[in-house]
N, C-alpha and C positions, 0 to 999 in steps of 0.2 A: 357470582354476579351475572346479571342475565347479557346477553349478547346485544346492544343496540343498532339499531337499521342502520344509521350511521356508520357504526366501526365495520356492521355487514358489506355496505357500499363499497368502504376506504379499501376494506383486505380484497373486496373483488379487484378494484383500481387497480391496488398494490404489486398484485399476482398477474394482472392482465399482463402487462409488460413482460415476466418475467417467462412467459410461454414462446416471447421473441414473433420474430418472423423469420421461415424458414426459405428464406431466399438465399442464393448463395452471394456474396459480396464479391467482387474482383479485387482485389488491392497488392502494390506493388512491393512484395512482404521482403524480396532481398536488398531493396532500396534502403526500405523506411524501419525495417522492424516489426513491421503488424501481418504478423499470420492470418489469411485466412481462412476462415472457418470452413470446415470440411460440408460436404453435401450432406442437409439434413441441418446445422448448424445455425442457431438464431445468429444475426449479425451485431456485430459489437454495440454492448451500451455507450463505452465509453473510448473511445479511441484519441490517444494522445500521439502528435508527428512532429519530431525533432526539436522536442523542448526545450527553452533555455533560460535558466537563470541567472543572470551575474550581478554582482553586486560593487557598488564603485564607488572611490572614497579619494579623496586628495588629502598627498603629503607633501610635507615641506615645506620650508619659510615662502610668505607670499613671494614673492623674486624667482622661486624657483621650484613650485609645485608641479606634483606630476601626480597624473591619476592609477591608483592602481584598482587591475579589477578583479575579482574573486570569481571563478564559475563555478556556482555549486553545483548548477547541473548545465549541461552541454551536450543537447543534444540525445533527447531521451525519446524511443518511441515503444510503444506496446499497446494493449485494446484488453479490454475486460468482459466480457459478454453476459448477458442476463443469466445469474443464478450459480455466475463463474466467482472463485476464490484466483487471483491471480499475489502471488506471493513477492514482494521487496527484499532481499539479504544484501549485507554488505559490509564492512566496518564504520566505525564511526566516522563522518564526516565525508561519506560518499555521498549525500545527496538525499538519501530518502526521502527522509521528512521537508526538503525544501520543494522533493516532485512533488510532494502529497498535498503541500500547501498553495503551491501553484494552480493547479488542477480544479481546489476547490477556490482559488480564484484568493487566496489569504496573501498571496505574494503575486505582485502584476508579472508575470512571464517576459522575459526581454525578447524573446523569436521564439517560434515555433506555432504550432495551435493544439486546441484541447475543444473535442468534439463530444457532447452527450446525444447519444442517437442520433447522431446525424449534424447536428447543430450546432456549430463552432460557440462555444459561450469562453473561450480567453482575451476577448476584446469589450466587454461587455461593459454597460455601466452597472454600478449599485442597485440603480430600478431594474432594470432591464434582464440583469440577471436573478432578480428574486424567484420567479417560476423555477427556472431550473435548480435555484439552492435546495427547492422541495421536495425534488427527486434523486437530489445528491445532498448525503449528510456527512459528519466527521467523529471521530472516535479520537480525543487525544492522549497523549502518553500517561502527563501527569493531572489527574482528576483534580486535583484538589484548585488546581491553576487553572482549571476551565472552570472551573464553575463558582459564579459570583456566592460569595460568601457571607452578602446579607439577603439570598435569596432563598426561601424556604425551597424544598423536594418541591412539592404542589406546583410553587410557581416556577421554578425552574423548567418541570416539564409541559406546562401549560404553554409558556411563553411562545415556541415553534407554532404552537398550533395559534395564538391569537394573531402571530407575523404573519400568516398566511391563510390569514379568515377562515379557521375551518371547525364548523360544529360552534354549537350555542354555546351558552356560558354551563348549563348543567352540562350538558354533552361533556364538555370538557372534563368537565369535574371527575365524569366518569370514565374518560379516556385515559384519565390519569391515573387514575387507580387500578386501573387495567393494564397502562400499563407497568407498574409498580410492582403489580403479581406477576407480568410476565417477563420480568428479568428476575426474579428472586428477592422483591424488595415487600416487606411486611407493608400495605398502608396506610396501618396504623402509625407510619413514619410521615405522616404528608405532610406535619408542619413542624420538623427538623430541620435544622441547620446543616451546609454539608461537613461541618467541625465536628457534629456528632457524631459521623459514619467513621466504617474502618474505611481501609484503602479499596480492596474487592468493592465494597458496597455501594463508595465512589463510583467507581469506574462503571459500577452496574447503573447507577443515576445517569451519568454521560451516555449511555446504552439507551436511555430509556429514550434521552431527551432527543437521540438520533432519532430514536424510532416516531416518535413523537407527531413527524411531516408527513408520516407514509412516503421513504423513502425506495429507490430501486438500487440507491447504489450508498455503501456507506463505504469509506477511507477511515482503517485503523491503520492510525500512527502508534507502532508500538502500544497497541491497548495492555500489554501483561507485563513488560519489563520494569515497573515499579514494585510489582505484585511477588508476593510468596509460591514458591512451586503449586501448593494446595489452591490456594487461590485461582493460582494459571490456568491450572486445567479447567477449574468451573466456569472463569470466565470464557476460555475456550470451548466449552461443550455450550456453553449457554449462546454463543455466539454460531455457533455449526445448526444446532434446535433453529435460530431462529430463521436460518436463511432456509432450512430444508419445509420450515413452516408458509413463510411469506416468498421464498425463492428471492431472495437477496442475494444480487453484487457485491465482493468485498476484493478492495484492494489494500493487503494487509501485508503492514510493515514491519519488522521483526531483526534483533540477531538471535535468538534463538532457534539454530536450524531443524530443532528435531520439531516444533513447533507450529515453525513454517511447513514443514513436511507433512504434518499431521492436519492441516486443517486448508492447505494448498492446491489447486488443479493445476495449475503453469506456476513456475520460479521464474524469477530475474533476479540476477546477481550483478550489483552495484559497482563500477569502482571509478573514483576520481568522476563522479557529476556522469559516468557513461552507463548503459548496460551490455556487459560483455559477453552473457550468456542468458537466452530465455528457453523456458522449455517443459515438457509436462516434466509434474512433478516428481514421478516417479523415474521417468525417463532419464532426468537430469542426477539427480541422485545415485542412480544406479550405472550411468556413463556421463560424468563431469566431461567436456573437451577443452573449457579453457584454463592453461595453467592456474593460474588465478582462483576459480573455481574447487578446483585440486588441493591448493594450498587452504582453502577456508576449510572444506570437508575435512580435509585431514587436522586440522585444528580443535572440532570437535571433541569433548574429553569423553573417554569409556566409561559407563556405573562397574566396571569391572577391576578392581584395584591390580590385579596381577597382570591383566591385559594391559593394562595405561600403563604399568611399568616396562613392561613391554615392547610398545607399541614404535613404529614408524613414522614419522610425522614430516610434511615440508618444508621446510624452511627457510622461507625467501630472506635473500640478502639483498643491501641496497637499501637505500633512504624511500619511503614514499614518497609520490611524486607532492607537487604544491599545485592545486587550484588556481594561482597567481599566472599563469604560467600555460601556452595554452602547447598540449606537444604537438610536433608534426605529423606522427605517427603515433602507435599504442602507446596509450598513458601507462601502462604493465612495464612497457620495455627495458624501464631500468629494473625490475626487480623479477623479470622473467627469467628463469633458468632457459630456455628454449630461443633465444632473444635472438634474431641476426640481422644484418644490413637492412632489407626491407623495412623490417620492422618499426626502426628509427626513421625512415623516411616516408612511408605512404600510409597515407588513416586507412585502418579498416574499420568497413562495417559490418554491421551482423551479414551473416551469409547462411544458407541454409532453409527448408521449408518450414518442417514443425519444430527440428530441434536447431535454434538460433545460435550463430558461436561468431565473435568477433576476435577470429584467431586465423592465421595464415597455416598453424601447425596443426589446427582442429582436428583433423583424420587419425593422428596418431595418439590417441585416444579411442581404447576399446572398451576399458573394466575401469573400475573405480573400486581401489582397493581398501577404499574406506566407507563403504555403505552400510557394512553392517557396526560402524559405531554408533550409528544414531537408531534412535526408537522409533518403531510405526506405531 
């Protein structure tokens, strides 16, 4: 299918941004969390400072209610740069997907702010933020629950582009069948139902529909953890093709660590609504500092039957902490092997320039004896 002047225009648009501007940013990185960018370095798409979510609910007979409040997250900061993969790990119920839904404005933030280029949009109204939804899209976990189920493929993906006025009604027509072949989608599918696809082909649909806006920055919420290993990786390579095509933003969320490792430039590592460690991805991998950190790596299982019989593994003891609950000190501290007086009484924040650690004991951390369980 031939190339239209249109989609010509859109991918220049697209791309422009992702060339960045080579200014250098000043930012106060052992405050807040946001590294910045080395000389030579486009400055952040997307920078988030001290985000928080809570959520609050009253119990108890009317005589005698009392509010309680949940912090999913508490206090999150990190920046994502044009063309960057900055990677989410965590266990379940750290926060991820409540930063991810924040961010894209799906959950109103209780404090903090949430910057695209420059431009605070976590206060925004409905109207007011629609420009910027154009340049920020979402990836979510379970395909089948994003996307409406009496809406054919065609219209599915069409829909982004009529919300934001862009391209005539053929234009469209053809945008969509473009892009249909460029996630792997036959489109001789266009007026399928999304009951008829497998699970992959979902999620390749949700791909499209991102792409749809001529996006700079998309947020995958766990785009592969529904998905078959076979599956994972195509949706993975198809999703690496597309940024190295269009230079796309991805803030990609995951427990799959050899995953995150493989398609990652910076880690942040979740725990209890904080991030404890950020850091290039190889970096971080290869010298973990925060205990925490330590204990996920090594939880990781070997493809090596005799070595996993084998093997070493951490083992924290202690309850996890509750969310309900806000600590005074490290939310880790009951379940740290390393734990001492301080620790119980004063917050740490990240500290550090490129490799971020919210630990008082960080330094005594050389080697991470578990790098080579996971796959590059």
């Amino acid at each position: 299918m031939a190339r239209s002047p249109d989609r010509a225009i859109w991918s220049t648009e697209w791309s422009h941004h992702s060339a960045g501007s080579l200014a250098i940013a000043t930012t106060t990185a052992q405050s807040t969390g946001l590294a910045p960018p080395a000389c030579g370095l486009p400055v952040p798409l997307l920078e988030v400072r001290e985000l928080a979510v809570h959520f609050s609910s009253w119990h108890g007979p009317p005589w005698r209610r009392r509010e309680r409040v949940v912090r999913a997250v508490d206090g999150v900061s990190f920046s994502v740069r044009p063309g960057e993969t900055l990677g989410l790990v965590g266990e379940s119920g750290c926060g991820k997907s409540t930063t991810a839904r924040a961010i894209v404005n799906l959950v109103p933030p209780t404090a903090g702010e949430v910057l695209l280029d420059g431009a605070r949009i976590d206060r925004l109204s409905a109207k007011a933020i629609l420009p910027y939804r154009r340049r920020m899209q979402m990836v979510f976990q379970d395909p089948m629950a994003s996307l409406n189920p009496r809406m054919t493929v065609g219209r599915t993906i069409t829909e982004p582009m009529k919300i934001f006025g862009l391209y005539d009604r053929r234009t469209r027509q053809l945008e969509t069948l473009r892009l249909m072949e460029l996630v792997g989608l036959n489109p001789r599918f266009l007026n399928r139902y999304p009951h008829e696809f497998s699970g992959g082909q979902r999620q390749r649909i949700g791909i499209a529909r991102a792409l749809a806006a001529g996006p700079e920055l998309i947020v995958c919420d766990e785009p592969v953890s529904a998905l078959d290993v076979s599956i994972q990786a195509q949706v993975i390579n198809l999703l690496m093709d597309l940024q190295q095509q269009f230079g796309l933003a991805y803030l990609f969320i995951a427990h799959n660590l050899a995953v995150v490792r493989h398609i990652s430039h910076r880690v942040g590592v979740m725990y209890l609504g904080r991030i404890v460690e950020l850091a290039d991805a190889a970096e971080l991998y290869r010298n973990p500092r925060h205990p925490y950190t330590q204990a996920l790596l090594s939880a990781a299982p070997v493809p090596d039957p005799v070595r996993e019989r084998t093997r070493e593994r951490i083992v924290l003891q202690g309850e996890i902490g509750s969310p309900e609950y806000e600590p005074v000190g490290c939310p880790f501290a009951d379940r740290c092997p390393l734990v001492e007086a301080r620790c119980r009484e004063e917050p740490q924040r990240l500290i550090g320039e490129e490799h971020l650690v919210a630990c008082w004991k960080a330094t005594l951390y050389e080697a991470n004896p578990f790098a080579d369980r996971l796959c590059d």
